[in-house]
N, C-alpha and C positions, 0 to 999 in steps of 0.2 A: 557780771551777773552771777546770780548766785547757781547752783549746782543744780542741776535742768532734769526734769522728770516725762515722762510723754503723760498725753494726756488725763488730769486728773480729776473727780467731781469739783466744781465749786465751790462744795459746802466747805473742802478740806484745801480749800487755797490761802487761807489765812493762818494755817498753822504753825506751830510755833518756828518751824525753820521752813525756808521760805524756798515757794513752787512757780517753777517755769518750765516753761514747753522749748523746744529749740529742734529747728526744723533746718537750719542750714543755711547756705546761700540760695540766690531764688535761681538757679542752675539746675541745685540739687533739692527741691522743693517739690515733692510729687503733687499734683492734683491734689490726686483723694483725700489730702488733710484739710485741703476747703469743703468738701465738701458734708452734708450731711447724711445724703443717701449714694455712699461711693459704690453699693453694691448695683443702681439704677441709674444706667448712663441711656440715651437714646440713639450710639453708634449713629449710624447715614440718616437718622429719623429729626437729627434735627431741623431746629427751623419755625417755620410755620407764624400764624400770628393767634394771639390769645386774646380771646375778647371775654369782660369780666363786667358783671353786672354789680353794682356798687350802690348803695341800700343808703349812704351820709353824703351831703354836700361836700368839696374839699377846698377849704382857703387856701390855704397854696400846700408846697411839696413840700418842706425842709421845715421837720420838728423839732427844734429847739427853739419856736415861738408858742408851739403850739403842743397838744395832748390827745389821747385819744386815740379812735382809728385815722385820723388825718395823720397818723404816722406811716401810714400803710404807701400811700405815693415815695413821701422821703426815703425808705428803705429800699426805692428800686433807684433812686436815683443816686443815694450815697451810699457809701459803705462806712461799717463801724470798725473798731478798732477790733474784735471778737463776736462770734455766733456762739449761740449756747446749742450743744445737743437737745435730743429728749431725755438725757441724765442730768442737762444742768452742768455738764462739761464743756469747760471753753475749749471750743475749736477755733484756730487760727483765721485774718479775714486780713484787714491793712497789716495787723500784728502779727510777724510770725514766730515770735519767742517773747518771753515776761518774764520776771521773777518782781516777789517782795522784800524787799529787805527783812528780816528777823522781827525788827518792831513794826512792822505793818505801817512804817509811815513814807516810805519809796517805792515806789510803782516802777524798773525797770522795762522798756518795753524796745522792740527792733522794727519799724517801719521795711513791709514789703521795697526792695529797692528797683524794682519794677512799677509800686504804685504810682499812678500819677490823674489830675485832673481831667473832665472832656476837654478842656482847652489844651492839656498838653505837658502842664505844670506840675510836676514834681511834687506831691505831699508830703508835707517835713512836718519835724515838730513843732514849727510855728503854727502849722493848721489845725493840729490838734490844740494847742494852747489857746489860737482863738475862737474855737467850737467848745472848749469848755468854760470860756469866757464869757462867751453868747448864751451858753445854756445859762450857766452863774447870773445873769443879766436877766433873761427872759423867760429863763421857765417857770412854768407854775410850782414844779416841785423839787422847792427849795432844797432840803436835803439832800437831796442826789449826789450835788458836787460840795456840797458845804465844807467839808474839811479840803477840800484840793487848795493849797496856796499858790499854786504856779506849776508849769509845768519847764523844764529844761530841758535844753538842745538843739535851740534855734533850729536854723535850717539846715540840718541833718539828718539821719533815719534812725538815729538812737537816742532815743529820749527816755524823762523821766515826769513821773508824775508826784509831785511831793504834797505829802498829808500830814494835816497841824497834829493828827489823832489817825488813829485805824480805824479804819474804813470796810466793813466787810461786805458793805454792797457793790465797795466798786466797778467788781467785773461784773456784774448786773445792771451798772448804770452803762457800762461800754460799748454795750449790743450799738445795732444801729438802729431801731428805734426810739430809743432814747440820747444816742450821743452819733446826731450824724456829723462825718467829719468832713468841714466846708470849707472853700479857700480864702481865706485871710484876705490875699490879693483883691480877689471880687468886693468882700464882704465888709471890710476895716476901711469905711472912705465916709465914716461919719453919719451914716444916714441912721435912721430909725428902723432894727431890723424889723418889727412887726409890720413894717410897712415899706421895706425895700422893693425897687421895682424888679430889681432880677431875682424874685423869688417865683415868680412865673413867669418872665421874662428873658431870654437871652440868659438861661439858667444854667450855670457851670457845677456837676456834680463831681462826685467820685464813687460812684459805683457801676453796676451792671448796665444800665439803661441810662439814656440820654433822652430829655424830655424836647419832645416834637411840638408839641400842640397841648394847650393850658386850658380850661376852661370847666375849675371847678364846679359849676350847677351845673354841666353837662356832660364834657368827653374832656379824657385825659390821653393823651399816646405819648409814648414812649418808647425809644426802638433799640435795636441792639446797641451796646458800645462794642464797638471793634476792638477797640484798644485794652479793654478790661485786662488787670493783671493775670487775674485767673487763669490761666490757657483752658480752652475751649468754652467758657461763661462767657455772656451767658447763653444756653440751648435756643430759645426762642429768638422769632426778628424783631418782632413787636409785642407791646401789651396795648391794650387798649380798656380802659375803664369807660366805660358806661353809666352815667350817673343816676339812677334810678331808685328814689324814694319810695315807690311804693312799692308793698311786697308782694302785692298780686302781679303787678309787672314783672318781677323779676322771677317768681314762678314761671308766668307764661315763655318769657324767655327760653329757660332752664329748660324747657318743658319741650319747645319749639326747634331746638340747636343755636338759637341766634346768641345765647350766651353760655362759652365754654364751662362758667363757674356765676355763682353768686353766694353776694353775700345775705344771710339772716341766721337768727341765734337759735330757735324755739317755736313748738306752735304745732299747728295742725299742717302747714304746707309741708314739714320733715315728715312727716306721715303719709303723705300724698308720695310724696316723690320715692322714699323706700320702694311703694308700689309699681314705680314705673323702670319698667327693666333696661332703661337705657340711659339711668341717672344712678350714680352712687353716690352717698351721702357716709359721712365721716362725720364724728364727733372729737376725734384728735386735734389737738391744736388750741391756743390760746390758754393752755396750764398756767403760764406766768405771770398774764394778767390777771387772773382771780376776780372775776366779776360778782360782787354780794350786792341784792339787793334789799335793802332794811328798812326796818322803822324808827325811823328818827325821833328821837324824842327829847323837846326840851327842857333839862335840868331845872331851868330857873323857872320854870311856871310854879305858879303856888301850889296847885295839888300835883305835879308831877316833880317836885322837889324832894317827895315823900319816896324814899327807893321802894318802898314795902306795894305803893301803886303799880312801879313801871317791872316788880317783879310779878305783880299780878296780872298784867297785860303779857307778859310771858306766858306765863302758866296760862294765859286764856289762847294761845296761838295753838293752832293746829296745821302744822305745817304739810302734812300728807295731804289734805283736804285743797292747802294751798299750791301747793306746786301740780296737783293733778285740775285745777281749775284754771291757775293762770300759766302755766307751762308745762299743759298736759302732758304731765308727770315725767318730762325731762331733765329736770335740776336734781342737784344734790342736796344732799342736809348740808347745810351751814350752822355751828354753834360756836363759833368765835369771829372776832375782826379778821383771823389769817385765814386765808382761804383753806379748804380743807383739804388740795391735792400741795400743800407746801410741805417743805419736813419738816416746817416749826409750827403747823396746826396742833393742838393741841385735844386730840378724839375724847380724851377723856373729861374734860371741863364740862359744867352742871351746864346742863342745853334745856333745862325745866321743860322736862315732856310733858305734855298738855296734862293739866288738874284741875280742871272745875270749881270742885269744890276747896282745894288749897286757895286759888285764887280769889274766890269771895273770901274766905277768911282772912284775906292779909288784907283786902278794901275794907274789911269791918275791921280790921285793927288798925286799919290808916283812918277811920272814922267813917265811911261810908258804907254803912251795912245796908243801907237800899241801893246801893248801885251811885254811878255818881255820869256825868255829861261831859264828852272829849270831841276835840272836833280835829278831824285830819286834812291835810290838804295832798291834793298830790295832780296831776294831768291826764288828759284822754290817753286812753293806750293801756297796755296791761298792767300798768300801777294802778290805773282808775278801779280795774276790775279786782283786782287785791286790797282796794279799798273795801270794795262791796261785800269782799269775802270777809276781812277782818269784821266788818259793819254784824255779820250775822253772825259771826263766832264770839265777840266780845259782849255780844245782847245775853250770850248763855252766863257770862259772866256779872250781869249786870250794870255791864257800862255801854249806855248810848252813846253811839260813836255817829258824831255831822260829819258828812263827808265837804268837802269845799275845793270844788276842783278848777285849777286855777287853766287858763288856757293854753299853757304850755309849759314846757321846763323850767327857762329860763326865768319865768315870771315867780313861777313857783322860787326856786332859786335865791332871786333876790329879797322876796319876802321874808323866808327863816332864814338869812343871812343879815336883818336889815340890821341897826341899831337897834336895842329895846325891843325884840318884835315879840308878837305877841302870839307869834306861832306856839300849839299844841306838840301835835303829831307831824310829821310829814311821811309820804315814803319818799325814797333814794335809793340812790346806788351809789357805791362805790369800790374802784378798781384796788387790788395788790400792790399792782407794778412788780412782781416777782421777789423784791424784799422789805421786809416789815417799815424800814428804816424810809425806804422810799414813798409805800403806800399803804402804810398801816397807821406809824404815830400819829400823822397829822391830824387823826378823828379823835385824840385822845390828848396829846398835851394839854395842858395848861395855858402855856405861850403861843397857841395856833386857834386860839376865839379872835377869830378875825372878823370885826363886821365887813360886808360887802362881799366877802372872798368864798365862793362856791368851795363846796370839796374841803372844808377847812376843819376845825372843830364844832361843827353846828352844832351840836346838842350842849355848849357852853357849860361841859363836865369839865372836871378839875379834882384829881385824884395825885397830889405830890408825890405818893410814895408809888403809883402805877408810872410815874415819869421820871422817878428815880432809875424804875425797873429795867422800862424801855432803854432809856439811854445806858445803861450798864451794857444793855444787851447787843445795843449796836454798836458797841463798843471793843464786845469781846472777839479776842481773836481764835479762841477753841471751839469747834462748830458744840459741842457737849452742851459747853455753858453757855453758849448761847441760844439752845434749844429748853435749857430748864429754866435760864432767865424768861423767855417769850412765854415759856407752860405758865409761869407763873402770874405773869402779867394777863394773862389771858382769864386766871381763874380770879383775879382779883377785877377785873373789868368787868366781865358777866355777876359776880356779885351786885357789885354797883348798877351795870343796865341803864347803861347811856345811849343803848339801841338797843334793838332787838333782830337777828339776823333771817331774814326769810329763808334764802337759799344760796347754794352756790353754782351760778349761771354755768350750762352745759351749752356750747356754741359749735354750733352743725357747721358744714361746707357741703353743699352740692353740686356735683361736677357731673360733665359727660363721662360716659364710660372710658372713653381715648385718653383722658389727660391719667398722667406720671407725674410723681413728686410734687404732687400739691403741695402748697404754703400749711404744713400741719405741725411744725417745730410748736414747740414750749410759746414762741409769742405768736405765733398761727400767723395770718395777713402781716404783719406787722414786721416780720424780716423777710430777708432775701427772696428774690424770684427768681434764681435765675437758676437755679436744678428744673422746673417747670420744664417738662415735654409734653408734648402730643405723639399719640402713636396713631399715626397717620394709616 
């Protein structure tokens, strides 16, 4: 391995000569480097059980079939190869030292040699090879592993990961939410993993928590692993998810003690509960995800093929008006694809502050000086009511806006994904994933107008030289230049206005007063549980 550094940012692990951590044998392996708040330990208070109020249905634990918060399960039950601080530094987790080779296309890494399965099972390199296999196979986003050719070192603890090209989101794809590492043994018996039966069954993980009891549209538990390599992880005995869709439920909950924590993003309940002096509420957490939710708008329609239209639906947006109506005024400004707490947002890029009157005059120069007729589609819930809001903010502009609400997501979904469709407007969301490469291009290549495929290039834009830009960028191995390639891609996209950005989602947690080291890292819910105390 190449010449070992302690802990450094992320952004500067790609650089020109190549960064590794190296922590020892696992003898000489202090804790504290697991963890992420070493300064909050719970001494004799641990223990206890954690009951958690959970807002989304959950198809099974182990996300590398799957996206989303259904990562949130996986992350207790596996562990990844690295955790990211709140700097975006990788802390050690299976991995306890890295390096890259010089040209960014060898991944040296040391498997904990205490790691091992709940069955018992030693994880080697072969497990990691066939978790990046699995993901390569089933996940939705593609990119992630696309340069990985194979990984070396069979069943041993020193392996490698080898790349056709450099890769700078890797240790961003490493986390365990995105790359949980699962046993080959179990898992390589031929079956269809979307559809394996010991993915809630008779489930063998590799992390903190051993799952009990399954039963995604209701109750999840999960209880200590004894065995975790961590010495003393994890704190708690048990977790216990609570499946609970509605959010008045999980208020009363929250409200009542019956639930330690729950989940919701926004709204009037964060407001309630501030109030109540026996609930703290936090907004830290989930930076990596970058939740935007936009205005989708399709390229190929005949009057919104005209950019000079979808720059004047810009200038008709009033964002302040928006985010204090539909997420009483808890969002951030968003004016690029990159979320705006990334370091490759781009603050200064034209975010066309609301203009009135610019805006009618680029519809009379696209040919409609009386205003011209758009129709939006979107779902019940606070898209619908962001319809309602755009609906009276674009009337100032001259364009009557139909709203067309379709009965749910997924329906919505499939329509502006269909072939030929004949979608206008829609609104949407979509996530980060912490780097561009992972959850940003796909809304912009050329080669990702997928019909059918959610999340893909809906707005069927096509900019060669913004695809040149991108791919340069996730290419580059100087964080610099890969910061002025992304600026730049970012001001030549906004030009264009193949969306329009609402906001960028600000995501609460509400807990009792007693809980310690909440789930509030860079992916929030989404990595480890097992810092979590009660202070009894």
């Amino acid at each position: 391995m190449a010449a070992k550094n302690q802990r450094k940012p992320w952004l500067h692990y790609v650089a020109a000569t190549a960064l590794s951590l190296s922590l020892g044998t696992a003898s000489a392996v202090a804790q504290d480097n697991y963890l992420l708040h070493p300064e909050n330990k719970p001494g004799d208070k641990a223990g206890g059980s954690f009951v958690v109020g959970l807002h989304i249905p959950m198809t099974h634990p182990i996300g590398v079939v799957a996206s989303g918060l259904r990562n949130i399960p996986g992350a207790q039950l596996n562990a990844g190869l690295i955790r990211l601080s709140d700097d975006y530094e990788p802390v050690p987790y299976l991995a306890t030292e890295w390096s890259f080779a010089d040209d960014g296309k060898k991944f040296d890494f040391t498997l904990h040699p205490e790691a091992r399965f709940h069955d018992g099972e030693d994880i080697t390199c072969t497990d990691v090879a066939f978790s990046i296999k699995t993901s390569q196979e089933n996940h939705p986003f593609k990119p992630m592993f696309a340069p990985v050719t194979g990984v070396d070192g069979g069943d041993s603890k020193d392996c490698t990961i080898n790349l056709k090209q450099p890769h700078p989101a890797l240790m961003m794809a490493l986390t365990p939410g995105l790359l949980p590492i699962i046993p080959e043994h179990i898992y390589n018996d031929g079956q269809d993993m979307a559809t394996h039966p010991r993915l809630t069954q008779d489930v063998v993980g590799s992390g903190p928590f051993k799952l009990k009891e399954w039963n995604g549209n209701a109750k999840i538990h999960f209880v200590k692993n004894e065995d975790f390599f961590v010495e003393g992880l994890p704190y708690l005995d048990e977790v216990i998810f609570n499946v609970v869709p509605d959010p008045s439920t999980n208020s009363l909950g929250i409200e009542s003690g019956e639930f330690d924590m729950v989940s919701i993003w926004a709204g009037d309940d964060i407001d309630r509960a501030r109030q109540n002096p026996n609930i703290k509420v936090i907004d830290k957490g989930f930076e990596a995800i970058g939740a935007i939710p936009w205005i989708q708008l399709n390229v190929r329609d005949e009057v919104l093929s005209d950019v000079r239209v979808r720059q004047a639906l810009w200038y008709g947006y009033n964002w302040e008006e928006y985010n204090d109506v539909v997420y009483a005024g808890q969002h951030r400004r968003q004016c690029t694809g990159i979320q705006s707490q990334s370091p490759f947002y781009n603050a200064d890029a034209n975010c066309y502050d609301r203009d009135v009157e610019k805006a009618k005059a680029l519809l009379a120069e696209a040919g409609y000086p009386d205003g011209l007729e758009l129709t939006i589609s979107t779902h019940p819930g606070p898209l619908q009511t962001g319809a309602e809001v755009l609906k009276r903010q674009w009337a100032e502009i001259g364009v009557d806006l139909q709203i067309d609400v379709k009965p749910d997501e997924v329906t919505q979904l499939k329509e502006i994904t269909a072939e030929n469709s004949p979608y206008q407007i829609s609104l949407v969301g979509l996530w980060n994933w912490g780097d561009p490469v992972i959850g940003v291009n796909r809304s912009y290549n050329c080669d990702n107008i997928k019909v059918g495929v959610a999340f893909s290039n809906m707005s069927g834009y096509c900019n060669e030289a913004v695809d040149a830009k991108l791919a340069e960028a996730g290419f580059a191995l100087d964080v610099d230049e890969r910061k002025r390639l992304y600026f730049e891609a970012q001001e030549m996209i906004n030009a264009d206005v193949p969306v329009i950005y609402l906001t960028n989602e600000v995501w609460f947690t509400r807990m009792q007063n007693s809980i310690e080291n909440p789930p509030d890292g860079v992916w929030g819910w989404m990595d480890s549980w097992a810092e979590v105390w009660i202070d009894k």
